[in-house]
C-alpha positions in Angstrom: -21.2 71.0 -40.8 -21.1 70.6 -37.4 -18.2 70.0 -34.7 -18.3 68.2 -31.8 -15.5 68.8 -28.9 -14.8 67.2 -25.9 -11.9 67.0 -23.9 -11.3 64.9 -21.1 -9.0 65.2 -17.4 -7.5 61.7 -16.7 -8.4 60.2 -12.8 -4.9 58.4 -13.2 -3.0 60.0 -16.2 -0.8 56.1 -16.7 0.1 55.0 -19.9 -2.5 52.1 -19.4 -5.5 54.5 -19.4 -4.2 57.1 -21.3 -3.7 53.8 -24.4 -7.4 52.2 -22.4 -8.9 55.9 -23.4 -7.4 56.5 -26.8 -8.1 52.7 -28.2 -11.7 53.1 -27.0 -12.2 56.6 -29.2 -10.4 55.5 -32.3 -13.1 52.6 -32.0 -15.4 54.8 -32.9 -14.1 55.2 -36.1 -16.3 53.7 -39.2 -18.8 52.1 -36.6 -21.4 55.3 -36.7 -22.7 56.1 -40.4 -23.5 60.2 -39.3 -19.4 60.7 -38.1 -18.1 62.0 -40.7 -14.3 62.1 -39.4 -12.3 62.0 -35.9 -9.4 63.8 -34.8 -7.6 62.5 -31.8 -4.9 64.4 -29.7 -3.3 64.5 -26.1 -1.5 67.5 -24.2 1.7 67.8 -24.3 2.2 71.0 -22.1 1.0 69.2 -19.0 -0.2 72.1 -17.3 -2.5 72.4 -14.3 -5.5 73.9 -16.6 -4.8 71.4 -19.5 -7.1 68.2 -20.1 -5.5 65.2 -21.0 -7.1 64.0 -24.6 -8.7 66.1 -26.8 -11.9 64.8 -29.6 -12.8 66.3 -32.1 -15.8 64.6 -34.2 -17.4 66.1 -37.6 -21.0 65.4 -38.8 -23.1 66.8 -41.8 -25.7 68.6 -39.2 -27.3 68.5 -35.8 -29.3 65.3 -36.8 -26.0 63.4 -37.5 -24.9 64.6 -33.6 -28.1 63.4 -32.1 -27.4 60.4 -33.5 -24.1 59.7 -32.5 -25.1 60.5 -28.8 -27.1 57.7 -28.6 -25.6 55.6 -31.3 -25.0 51.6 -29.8 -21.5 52.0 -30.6 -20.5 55.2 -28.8 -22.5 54.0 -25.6 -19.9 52.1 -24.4 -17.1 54.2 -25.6 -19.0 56.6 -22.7 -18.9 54.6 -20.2 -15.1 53.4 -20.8 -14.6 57.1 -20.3 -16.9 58.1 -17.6 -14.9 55.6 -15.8 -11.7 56.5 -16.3 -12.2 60.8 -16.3 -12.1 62.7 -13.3 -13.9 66.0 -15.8 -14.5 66.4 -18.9 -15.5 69.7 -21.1 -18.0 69.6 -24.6 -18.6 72.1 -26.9 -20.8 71.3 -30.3 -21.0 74.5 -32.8 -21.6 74.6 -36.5 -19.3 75.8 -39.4 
């Protein structure tokens, strides 16, 4: 199995973006055949190192990642984020 983590710093931490950001990763739910599951979580400590929303994708293997990345459905879902994040942090690792 393998995890995929990101974790992503808000331009504008609103309540707009932080619902814009959260709809736009449940989306990805059931629309990519190699995600397995998705967790989905914000900070609540609201400190100067802590990111705003936290993702936390499973798939079966490496293959199932590559796929995702350039899946048609999680395209725009990057964008939507890449437009709304001032940094972001990944890390994939397998279990």
């Amino acid at each position: 199995m393998v995890k995929h983590i990101v974790m992503f710093k808000l331009t504008e931490k609103t309540s707009e973006n932080m619902e814009l950001a959260i709809n736009s990763l449940r989306s990805l739910e059931g629309k990519i055949e190699t995600l397995k599951s998705i967790e989905i979580g914000t900070d609540f400590l609201e400190s100067d190192r802590s990111y705003d929303i936290v993702l936390t994708a499973h798939f079966e293997n490496k293959e199932g990642l590559k796929i995702y990345g350039a899946h048609e459905n999680h395209l725009p879902v990057v964008k939507i984020m890449r437009s709304l994040c001032s940094s972001s942090a990944v890390v994939d690792y397998e279990l």
